[in-house]
ZAVEX-440275 format. One record per residue: residue in three letters; y, z, x of N, C-alpha, C in turn. Coordinates in steps of 0.1 Angstrom, whole numbers, padded with zeros to 4 digits, always signed. Atoms other than C-alpha are relative to their C-alpha. Last residue first. Layout:
// ZAVEX-440275
ALAYZXYZXYZX/...
***
This chain:
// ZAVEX-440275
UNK+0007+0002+0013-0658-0187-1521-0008-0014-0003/UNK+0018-0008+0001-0633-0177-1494-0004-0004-0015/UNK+0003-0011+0012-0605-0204-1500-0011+0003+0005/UNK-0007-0005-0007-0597-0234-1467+0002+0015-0010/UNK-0006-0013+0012-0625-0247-1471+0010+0005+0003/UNK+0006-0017+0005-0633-0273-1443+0009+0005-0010/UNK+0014+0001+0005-0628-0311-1444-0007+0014-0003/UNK+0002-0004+0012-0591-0304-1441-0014-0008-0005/UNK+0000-0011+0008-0596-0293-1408+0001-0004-0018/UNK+0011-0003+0003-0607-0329-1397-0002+0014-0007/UNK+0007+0005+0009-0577-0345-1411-0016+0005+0003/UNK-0002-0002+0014-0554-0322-1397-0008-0003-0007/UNK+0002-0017-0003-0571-0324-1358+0004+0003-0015/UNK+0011-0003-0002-0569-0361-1363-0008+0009-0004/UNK+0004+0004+0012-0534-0362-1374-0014-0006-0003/UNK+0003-0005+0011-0530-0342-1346-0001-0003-0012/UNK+0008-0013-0003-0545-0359-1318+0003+0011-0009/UNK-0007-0008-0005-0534-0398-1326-0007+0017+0000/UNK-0002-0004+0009-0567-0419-1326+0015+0014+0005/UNK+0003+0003+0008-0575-0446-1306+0006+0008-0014/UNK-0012+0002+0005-0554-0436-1277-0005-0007-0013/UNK-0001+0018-0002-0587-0438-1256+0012-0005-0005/UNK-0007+0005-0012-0586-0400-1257+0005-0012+0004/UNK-0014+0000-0007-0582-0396-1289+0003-0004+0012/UNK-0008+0005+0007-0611-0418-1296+0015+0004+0004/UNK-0001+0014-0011-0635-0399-1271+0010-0009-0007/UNK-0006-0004-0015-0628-0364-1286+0001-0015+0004/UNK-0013+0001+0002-0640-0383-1323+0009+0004+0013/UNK-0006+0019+0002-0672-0396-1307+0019+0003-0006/UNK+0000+0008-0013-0677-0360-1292+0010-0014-0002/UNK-0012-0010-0005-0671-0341-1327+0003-0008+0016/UNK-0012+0007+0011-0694-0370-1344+0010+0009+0007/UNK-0003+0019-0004-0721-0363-1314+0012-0006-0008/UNK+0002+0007+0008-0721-0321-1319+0006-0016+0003/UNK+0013-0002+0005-0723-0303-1286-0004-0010-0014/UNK+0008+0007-0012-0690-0304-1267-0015+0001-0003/UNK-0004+0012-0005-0670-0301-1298-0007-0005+0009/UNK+0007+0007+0012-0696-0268-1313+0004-0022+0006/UNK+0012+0003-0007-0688-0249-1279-0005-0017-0009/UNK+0006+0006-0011-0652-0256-1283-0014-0001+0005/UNK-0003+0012+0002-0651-0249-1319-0005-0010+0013/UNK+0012+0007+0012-0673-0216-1317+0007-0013+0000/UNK+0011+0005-0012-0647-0207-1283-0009-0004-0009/UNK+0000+0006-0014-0620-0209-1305-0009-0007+0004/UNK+0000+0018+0010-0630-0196-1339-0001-0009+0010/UNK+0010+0002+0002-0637-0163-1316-0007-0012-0002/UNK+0010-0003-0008-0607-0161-1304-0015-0003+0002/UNK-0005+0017-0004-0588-0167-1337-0009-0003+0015/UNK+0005+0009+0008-0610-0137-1349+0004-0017+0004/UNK+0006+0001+0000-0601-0113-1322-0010-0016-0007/UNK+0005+0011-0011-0569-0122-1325-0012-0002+0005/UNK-0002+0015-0001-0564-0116-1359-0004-0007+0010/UNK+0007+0007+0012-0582-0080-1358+0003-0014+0003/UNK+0012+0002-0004-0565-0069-1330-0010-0012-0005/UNK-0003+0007-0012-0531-0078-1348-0015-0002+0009/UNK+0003+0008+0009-0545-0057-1381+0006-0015+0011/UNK+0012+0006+0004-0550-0030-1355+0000-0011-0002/UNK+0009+0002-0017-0516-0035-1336-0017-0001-0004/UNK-0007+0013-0002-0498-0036-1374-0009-0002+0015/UNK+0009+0007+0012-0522-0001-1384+0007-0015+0003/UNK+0010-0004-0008-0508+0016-1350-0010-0010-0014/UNK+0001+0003-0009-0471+0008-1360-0018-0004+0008/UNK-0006+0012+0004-0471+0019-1392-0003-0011+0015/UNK+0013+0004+0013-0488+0050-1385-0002-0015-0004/UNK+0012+0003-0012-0463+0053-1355-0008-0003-0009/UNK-0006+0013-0003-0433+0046-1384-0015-0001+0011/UNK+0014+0008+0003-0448+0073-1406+0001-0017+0009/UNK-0004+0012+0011-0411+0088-1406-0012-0011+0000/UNK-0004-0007+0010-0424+0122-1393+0008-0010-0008/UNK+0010-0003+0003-0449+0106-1364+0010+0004-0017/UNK+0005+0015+0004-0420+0079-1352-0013+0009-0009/UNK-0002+0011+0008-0399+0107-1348-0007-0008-0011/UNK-0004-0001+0013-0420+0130-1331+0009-0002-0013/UNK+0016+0001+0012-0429+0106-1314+0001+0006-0008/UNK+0001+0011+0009-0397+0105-1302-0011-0002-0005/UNK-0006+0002+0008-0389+0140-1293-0003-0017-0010/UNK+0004-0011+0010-0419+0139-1269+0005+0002-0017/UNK+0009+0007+0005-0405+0112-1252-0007+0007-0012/UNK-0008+0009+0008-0370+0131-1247-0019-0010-0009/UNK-0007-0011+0011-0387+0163-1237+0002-0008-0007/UNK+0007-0002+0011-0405+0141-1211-0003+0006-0013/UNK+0007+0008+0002-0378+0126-1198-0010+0004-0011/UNK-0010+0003+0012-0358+0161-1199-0007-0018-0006/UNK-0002-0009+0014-0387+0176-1180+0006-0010-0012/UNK+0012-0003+0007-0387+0149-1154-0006+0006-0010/UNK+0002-0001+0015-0353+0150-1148-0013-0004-0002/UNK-0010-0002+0010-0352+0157-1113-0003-0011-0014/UNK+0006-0007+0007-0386+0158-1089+0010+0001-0012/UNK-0007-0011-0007-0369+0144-1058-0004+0010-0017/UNK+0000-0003-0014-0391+0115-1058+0004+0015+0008/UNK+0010-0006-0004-0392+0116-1094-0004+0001+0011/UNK+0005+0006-0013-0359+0106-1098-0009+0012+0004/UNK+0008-0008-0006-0347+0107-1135-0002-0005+0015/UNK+0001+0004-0010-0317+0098-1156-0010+0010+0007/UNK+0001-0010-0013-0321+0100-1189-0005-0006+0009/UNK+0005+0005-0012-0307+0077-1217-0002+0013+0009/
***
């Protein structure tokens, strides 16, 4: 731990001495490497779930069978995820 108070200008060095120290850490056990390729492949996911998203929602409020089934749940016609299950498994769930 270091104690700093940048007001009065104290430990500021030893903060930044200490941070310093830890990267180089994280740089000589490949853990920032590790780290920075798990935050991409995180990007990545969310971008894509994101994307799925707003392509469902545009597609729900646009295709008439995607409508007619919204209007069902709502009416209590149909429960909302054994709906939501049964229409995903109309898609692929294998590239190819």
């Amino acid at each position: 731990m270091v104690l700093t108070q940048a007001h009065r200008g104290e430990g500021i060095a030893d903060l930044w001495q200490k941070i310093q120290d830890h990267r180089q850490v994280l740089t000589e056990t490949s853990e920032l490497e590790r780290r920075r390729q798990r935050r991409r492949t995180q990007e990545f996911m969310e971008t894509v779930e994101g994307e799925l998203g707003r392509r469902w929602r545009q597609r729900l409020d646009q295709d008439p069978a995607l409508m007619a089934l919204r209007e069902q749940i709502a009416r209590k016609e149909l429960e909302p995820y054994s709906a939501a299950m049964e229409l995903l498994r109309s898609f692929p769930t294998e590239p190819g």
